[in-house]
C-alpha distance (Angstrom), angle and dihedral (degrees) to the residues before:
residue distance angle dihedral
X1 . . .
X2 4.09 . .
X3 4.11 105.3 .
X4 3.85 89.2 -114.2
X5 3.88 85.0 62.7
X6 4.46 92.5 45.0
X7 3.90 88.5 48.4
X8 3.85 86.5 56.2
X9 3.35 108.9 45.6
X10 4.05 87.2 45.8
X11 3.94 78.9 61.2
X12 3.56 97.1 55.3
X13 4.10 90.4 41.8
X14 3.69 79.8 67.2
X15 3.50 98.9 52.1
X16 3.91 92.0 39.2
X17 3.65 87.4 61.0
X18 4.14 97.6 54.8
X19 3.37 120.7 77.7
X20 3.53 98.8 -170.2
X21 3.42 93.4 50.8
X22 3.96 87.1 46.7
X23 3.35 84.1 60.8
X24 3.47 104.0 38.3
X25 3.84 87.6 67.3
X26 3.51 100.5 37.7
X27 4.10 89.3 62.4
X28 3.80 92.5 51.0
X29 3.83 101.8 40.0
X30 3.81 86.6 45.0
X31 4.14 85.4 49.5
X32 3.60 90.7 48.8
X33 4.37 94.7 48.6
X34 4.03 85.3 52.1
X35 3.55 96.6 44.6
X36 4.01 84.9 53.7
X37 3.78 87.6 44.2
X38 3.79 84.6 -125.0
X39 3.60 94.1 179.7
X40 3.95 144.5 138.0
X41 3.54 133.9 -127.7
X42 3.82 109.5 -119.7
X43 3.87 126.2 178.3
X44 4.09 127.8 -159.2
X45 3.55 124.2 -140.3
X46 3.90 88.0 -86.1
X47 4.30 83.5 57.8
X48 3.32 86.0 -126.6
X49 4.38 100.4 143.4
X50 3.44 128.8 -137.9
X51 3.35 135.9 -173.5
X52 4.55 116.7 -112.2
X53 4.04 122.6 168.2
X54 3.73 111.6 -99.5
X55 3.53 114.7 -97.0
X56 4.28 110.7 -106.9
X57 3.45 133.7 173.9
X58 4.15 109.8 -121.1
X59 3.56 95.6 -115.7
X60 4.19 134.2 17.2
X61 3.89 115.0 -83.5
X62 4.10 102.9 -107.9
X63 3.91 107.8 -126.8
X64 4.06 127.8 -174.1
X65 3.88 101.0 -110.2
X66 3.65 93.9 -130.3
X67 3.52 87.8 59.7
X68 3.64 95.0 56.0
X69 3.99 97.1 41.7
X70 4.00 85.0 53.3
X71 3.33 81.0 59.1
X72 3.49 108.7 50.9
X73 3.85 90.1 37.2
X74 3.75 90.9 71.0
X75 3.77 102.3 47.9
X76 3.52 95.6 86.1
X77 4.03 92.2 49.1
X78 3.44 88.0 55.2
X79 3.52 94.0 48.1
X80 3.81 93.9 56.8
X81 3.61 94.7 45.7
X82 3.54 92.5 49.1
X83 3.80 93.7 53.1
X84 3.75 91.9 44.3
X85 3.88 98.2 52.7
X86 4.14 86.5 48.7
X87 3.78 87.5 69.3
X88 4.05 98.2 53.5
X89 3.35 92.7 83.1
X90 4.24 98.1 -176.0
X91 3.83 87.0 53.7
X92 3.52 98.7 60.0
X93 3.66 86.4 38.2
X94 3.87 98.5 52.1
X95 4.09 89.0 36.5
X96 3.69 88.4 60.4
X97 2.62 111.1 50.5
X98 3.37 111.4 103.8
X99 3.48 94.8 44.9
X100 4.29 91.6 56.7
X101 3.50 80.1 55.7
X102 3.58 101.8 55.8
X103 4.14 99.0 29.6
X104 3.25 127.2 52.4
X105 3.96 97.3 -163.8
X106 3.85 87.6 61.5
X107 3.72 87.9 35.5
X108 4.01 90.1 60.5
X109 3.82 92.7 35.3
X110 3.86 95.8 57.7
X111 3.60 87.5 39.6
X112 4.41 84.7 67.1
X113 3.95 82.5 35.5
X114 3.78 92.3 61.4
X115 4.07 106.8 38.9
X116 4.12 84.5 46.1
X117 3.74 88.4 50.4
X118 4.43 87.0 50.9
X119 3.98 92.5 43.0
X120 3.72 109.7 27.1
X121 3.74 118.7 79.2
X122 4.23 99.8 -138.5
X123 3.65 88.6 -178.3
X124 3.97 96.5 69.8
X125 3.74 90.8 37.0
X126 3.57 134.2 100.1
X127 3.72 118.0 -150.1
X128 4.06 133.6 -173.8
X129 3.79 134.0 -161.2
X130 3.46 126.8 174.7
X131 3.84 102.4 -153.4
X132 3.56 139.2 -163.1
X133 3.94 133.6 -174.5
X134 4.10 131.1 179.4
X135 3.31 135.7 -138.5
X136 3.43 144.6 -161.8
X137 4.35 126.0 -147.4
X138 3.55 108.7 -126.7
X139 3.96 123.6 169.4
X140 3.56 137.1 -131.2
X141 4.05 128.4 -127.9
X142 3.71 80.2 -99.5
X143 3.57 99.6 49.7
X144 3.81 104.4 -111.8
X145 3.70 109.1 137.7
X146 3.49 122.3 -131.9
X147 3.61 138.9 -175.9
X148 3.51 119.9 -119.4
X149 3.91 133.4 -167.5
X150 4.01 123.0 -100.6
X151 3.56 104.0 165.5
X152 4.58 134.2 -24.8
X153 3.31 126.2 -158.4
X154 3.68 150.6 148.8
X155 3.42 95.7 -123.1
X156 3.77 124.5 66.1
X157 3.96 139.3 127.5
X158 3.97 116.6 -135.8
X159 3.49 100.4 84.0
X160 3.80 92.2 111.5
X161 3.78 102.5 44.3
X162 3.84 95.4 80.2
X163 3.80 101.1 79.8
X164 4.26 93.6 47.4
X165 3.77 83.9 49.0
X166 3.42 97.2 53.0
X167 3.29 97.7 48.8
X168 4.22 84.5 50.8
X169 3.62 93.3 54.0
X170 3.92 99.2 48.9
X171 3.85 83.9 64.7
X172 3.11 98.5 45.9
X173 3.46 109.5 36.5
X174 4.14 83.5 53.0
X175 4.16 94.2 52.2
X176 3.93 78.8 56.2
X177 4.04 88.4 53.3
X178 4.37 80.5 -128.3
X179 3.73 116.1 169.2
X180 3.54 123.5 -171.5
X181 3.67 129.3 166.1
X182 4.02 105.8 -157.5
X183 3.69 103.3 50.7
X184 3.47 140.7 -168.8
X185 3.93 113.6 -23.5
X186 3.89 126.8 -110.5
X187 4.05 129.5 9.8
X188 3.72 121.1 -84.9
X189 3.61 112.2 -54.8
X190 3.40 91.4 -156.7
X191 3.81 95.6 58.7
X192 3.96 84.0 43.7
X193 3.67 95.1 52.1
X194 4.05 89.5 38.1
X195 3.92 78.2 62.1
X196 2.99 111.8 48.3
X197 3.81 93.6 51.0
X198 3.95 87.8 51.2
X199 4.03 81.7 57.1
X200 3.56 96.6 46.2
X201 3.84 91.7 54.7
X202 3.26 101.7 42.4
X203 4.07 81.5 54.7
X204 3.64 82.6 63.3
X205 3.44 95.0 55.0
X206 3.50 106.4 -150.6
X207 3.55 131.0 118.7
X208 3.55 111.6 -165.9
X209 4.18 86.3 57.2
X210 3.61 121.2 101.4
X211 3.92 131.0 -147.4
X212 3.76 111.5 -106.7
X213 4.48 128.7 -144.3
X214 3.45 108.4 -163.7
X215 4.24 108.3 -169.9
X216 3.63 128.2 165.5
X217 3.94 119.2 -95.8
X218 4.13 85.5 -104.4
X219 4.07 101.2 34.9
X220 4.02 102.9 151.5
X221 4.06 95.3 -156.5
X222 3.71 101.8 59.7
X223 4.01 84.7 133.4
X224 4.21 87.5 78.8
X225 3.78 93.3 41.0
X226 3.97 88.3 57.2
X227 3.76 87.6 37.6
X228 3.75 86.8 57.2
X229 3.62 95.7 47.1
X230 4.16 100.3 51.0
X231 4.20 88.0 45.6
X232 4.33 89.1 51.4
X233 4.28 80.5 48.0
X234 3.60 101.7 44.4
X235 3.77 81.5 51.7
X236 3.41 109.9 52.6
X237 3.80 109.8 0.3
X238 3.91 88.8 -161.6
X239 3.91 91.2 80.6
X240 3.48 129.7 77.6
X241 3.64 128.3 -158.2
X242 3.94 125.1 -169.6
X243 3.72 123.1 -179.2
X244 3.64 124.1 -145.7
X245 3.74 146.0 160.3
X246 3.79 127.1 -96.2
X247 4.00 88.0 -118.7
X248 3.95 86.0 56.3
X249 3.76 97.5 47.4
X250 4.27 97.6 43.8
X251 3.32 80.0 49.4
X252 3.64 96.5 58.9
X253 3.46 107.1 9.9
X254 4.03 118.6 124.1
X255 4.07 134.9 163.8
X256 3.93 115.0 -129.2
X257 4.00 121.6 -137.7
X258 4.02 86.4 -87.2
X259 3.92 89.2 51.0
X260 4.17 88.9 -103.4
X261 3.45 109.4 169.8
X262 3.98 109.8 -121.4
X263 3.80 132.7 -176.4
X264 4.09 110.0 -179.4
X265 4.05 82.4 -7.4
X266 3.89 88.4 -63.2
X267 3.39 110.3 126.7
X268 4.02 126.0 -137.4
X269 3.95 125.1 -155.6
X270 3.49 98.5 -174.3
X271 3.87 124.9 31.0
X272 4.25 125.2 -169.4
X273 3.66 108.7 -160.0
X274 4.20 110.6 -150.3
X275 3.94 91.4 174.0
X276 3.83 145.9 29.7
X277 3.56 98.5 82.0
X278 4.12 83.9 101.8
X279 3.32 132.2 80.8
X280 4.03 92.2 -146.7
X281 3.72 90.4 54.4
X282 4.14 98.4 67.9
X283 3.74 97.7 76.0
X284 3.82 95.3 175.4
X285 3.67 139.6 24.5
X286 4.00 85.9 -114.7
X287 4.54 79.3 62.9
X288 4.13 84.6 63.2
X289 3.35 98.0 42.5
X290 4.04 97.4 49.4
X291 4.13 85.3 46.6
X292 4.10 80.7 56.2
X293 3.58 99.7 44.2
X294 3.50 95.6 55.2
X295 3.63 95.4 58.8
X296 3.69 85.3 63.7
X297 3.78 96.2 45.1
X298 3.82 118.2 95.1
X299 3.98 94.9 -115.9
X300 3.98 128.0 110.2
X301 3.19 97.7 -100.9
X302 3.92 111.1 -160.6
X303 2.98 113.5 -138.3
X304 3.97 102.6 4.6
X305 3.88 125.2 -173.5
X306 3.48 93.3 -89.5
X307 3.61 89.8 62.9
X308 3.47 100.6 40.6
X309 3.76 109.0 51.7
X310 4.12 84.6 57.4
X311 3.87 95.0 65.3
X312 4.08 86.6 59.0
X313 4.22 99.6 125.3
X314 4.20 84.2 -116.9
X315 3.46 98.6 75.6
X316 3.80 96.1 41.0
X317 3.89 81.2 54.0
X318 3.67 87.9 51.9
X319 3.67 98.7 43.2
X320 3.31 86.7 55.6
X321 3.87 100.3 64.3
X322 3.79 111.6 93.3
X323 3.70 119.4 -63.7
X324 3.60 95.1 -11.1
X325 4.15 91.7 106.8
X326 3.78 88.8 47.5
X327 4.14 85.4 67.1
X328 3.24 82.7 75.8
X329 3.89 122.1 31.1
X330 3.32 137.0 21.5
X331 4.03 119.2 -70.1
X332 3.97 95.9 -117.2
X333 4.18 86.2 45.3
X334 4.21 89.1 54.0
X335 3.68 87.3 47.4
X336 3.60 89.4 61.6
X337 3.84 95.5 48.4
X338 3.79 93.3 37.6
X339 3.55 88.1 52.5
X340 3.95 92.0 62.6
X341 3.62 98.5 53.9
X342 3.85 142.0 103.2
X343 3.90 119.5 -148.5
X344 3.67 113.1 -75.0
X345 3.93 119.3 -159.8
X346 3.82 132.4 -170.3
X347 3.67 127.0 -133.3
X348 3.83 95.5 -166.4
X349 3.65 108.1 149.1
X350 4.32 103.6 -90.7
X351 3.91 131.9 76.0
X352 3.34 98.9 -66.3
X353 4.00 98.7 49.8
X354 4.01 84.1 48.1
X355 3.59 94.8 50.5
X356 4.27 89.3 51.9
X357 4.04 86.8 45.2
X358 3.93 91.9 51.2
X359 4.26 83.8 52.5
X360 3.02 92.5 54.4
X361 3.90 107.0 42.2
X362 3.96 78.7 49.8
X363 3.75 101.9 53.1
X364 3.57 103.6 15.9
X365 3.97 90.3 163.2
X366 4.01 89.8 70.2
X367 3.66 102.2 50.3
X368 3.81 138.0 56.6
X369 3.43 126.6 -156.1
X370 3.57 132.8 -144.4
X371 3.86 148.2 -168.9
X372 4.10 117.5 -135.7
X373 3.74 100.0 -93.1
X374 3.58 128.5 102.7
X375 4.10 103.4 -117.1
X376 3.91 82.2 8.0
X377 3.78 126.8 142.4
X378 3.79 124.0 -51.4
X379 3.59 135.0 -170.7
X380 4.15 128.1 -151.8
X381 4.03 131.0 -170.5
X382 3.11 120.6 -20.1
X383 4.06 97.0 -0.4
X384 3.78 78.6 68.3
X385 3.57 95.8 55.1
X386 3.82 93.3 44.9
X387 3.90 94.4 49.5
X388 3.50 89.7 55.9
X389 3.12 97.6 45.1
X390 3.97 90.2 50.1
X391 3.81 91.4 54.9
X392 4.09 104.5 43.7
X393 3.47 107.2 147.9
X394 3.68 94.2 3.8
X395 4.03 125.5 128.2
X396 3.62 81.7 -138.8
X397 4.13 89.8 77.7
X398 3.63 83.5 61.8
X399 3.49 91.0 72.0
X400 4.22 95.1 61.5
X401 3.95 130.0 61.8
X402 3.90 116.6 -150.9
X403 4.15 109.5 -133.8
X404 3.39 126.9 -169.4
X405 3.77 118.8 -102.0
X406 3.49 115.3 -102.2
X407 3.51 118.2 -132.3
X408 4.15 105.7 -147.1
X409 3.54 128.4 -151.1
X410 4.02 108.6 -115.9
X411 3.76 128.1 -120.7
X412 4.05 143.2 171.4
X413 3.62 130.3 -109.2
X414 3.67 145.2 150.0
X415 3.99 107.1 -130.6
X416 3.59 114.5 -152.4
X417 3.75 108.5 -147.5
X418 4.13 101.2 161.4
X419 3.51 134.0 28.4
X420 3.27 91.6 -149.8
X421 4.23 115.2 79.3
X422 4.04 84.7 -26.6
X423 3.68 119.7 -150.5
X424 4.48 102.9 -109.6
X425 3.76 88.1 -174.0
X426 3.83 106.8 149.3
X427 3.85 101.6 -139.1
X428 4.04 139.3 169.5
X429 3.84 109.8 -90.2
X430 3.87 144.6 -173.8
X431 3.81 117.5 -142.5
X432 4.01 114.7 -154.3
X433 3.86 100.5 -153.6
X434 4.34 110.4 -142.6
X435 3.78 116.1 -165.8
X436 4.19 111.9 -167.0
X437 3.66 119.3 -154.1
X438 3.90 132.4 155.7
X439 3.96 132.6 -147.6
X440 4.04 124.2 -158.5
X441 3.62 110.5 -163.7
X442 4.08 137.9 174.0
X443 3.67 109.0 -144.6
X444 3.76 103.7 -50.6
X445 3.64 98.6 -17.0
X446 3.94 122.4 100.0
X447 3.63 110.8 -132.0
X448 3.72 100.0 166.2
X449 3.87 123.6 23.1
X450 3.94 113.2 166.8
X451 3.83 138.6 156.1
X452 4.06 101.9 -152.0
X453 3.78 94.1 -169.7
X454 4.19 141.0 -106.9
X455 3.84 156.6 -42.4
X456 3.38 123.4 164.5
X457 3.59 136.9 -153.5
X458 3.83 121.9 -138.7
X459 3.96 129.5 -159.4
X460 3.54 126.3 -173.3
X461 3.69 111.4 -105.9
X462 3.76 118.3 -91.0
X463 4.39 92.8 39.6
X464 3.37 104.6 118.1
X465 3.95 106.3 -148.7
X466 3.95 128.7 5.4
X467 3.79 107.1 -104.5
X468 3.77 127.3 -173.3
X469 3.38 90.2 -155.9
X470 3.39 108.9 49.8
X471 3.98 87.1 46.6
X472 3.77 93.6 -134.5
X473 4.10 98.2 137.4
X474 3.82 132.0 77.1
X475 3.27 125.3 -152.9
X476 3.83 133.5 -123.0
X477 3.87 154.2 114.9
X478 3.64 147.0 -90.0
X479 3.19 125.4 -96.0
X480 3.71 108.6 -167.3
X481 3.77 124.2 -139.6
């Protein structure tokens, strides 16, 4: 721990131990979130929505800097090795399959994967994703912290949370009388995302096209999409954006003779994809075939298939075996990468797989296992040794990876769940560190390759995985020290 880092967390042992004060900043960060109408959109079992305050930890998670400039250093590595595997199209194929096998979500998703890879030509196409991957601080036997891969994808809400935060924190943080001189990390990733779109469209070169937000029917975070969508305006006020649901565009959605893609004859040049990376969130066979058609269509599609069936936790898994990542990018960029992540184990049916299964029904406690998709399902303890168990000499083990348990550091925070009589107990907490960044790129060549900055999400200690659902997180930033 640097002595910048001691003198601040003997600041916020101060504050810990004050009620009123706890209090005192509670009331005016949670008057600041409602005044930005910093809410999420939650639905009861009827799916009827209504409208709760984001959940947000009471003051910014306090992270080493060099932990968070390892992080950001690596996004654009991963970024180019993540575009350059999508074009070796009998890797993927080979590396999944035992997971097509075994799911069939990833099973229909390649399927789009591989007859856009035979009729699409990638090397005259530009293609976007706006990515985001978490981390976890860990520390060494010698106490250096270091960040350490949970889960990277290129698909991931949070983008838009930084500005309401920020605006949170600067209350807060000056109730507590809390000075700090290096800030929160990264520029607004709103603005960033805002232009990159503007870039993407102009790319297009077509000014009677629009920019189009696809979410799902039941996306909780429409606040950033609409946040997204007035910073693109008040930029150029020549674009305009419309978000809509997947069920609204398949319903609508057509190609014109040039391939244009049209939704009620309105024609989008750019098009940012917040869902279909869920099984639950095609409702209709009409859903599949609109996620299909668009492939086709001449629009920037962000991310496209090609994209998305990389981030599946298999390849990382392969990519991580020796000299497999090197295929791919230089040696000093895979040293980056490699340096972020845990162990990752197959439990394809063979030897080896059997040997990682028999680890982990043994010590269950040190590994955690997980299902293909990005923010998918994961099992801990003894659910890991029971799932195993379940699927010995199954192809359905094929379709899970056994990592090793990451050991976090341990902060404080107050997590503010309520608005109304809000719990200010001071507990133990885990941060999960995100870094967003985006890459434009013209068939193999990187145009764009950016790292926009962080959120983080924090969990009290003890909760096993983040879950939107289950509401268990808090939002918030980092403050670096």
């Amino acid at each position: 721990m640097s002595a910048n880092n001691g003198f601040i967390e003997q600041e916020f042992e101060k504050i810990f131990k004050s009620e009123e004060l706890l209090k005192k900043c509670a009331n005016s960060s949670i008057e600041v979130a409602k005044k930005q109408s910093f809410f999420f959109q939650w639905y009861d079992k009827s799916r009827k929505p209504h409208n709760k305050m984001a959940p947000f930890c009471l003051f910014p998670s306090r992270i080493p800097r060099n932990v968070i400039r390892r992080v950001n250093q690596v996004c654009p590595e991963f970024h180019k090795l993540h575009h350059n595997v999508s074009f070796d199209f009998d890797f993927v194929k080979k590396g999944l399959d035992s997971v097509t096998k075994a799911d069939w979500f990833v099973e229909k998703m390649f399927g789009i994967y591989e007859r856009v890879s035979k009729s699409v030509n990638r090397e005259e196409r530009y293609e976007l994703s706006i990515t985001r991957a978490d981390y976890m601080v860990t520390k060494t036997a010698e106490g250096i912290q270091l960040p350490k891969l949970l889960e990277w994808g290129v698909s991931g809400w949070g983008f838009g949370v930084e500005s309401f935060l920020k605006q949170i924190y600067k209350r807060s943080l000056l109730e507590a009388r809390i000075q700090f001189e290096q800030g929160f990390t990264g520029r607004n990733m709103t603005l960033g995302l805002a232009e990159t779109f503007i870039k993407s469209w102009k790319i297009y070169n077509k000014s009677n096209t629009g920019i189009l937000i696809v979410v799902s029917e039941e996306y909780f975070c429409l606040m950033e999409c609409h946040k997204l969508k007035e910073k693109i305006l008040e930029i150029d006020h020549d674009i305009f954006v419309d978000i809509l649901t997947l069920q609204e565009v398949s319903k609508n959605l057509t190609l014109g003779g040039q391939k244009e893609l049209l939704v009620n004859g309105t024609e989008y040049g750019v098009v940012f994809l917040l869902t279909g990376f869920e099984e639950f969130e095609y409702q209709t066979e009409q859903d599949w075939i609109a996620r299909e058609l668009m492939e086709y269509s001449t629009a920037i599609l962000c991310p496209n298939i090609c994209h998305s069936i990389v981030e599946l936790n298999k390849i990382m898994e392969i990519m991580s075996r020796p000299k497999h990542m090197e295929k791919y990018v230089d040696d000093s960029e895979a040293g980056l990468i490699r340096n972020t992540l845990v162990e990752y184990r197959t439990l394809e049916q063979g030897m080896v797989g059997d040997m990682n299964a028999k680890l982990g029904i043994t010590n269950p406690h040190e590994y955690v296992l997980k299902d293909q998709r990005e923010g998918g399902v994961k099992y801990f303890r003894e659910e890991v040794k029971n799932m195993l168990k379940k699927y010995q000499g199954t192809q359905q083990r094929g379709q899970y990876i056994l990592v090793d348990h990451i050991k976090p550091v341990i902060g404080k925070n107050v997590m503010i769940f309520s608005d109304e009589n809000p719990d200010l107990t001071v507990v133990n907490t885990v941060t999960e560190i995100s870094s967003f960044g985006a890459f434009l790129t013209k068939g193999r060549n990187i145009i764009i390759n950016e790292c926009f900055g962080n959120i983080s999400r924090t969990k009290q200690y003890g909760v096993d995985a983040i879950s939107t659902s289950k509401g268990n997180f808090a939002l918030d930033l980092i403050l670096t020290t």
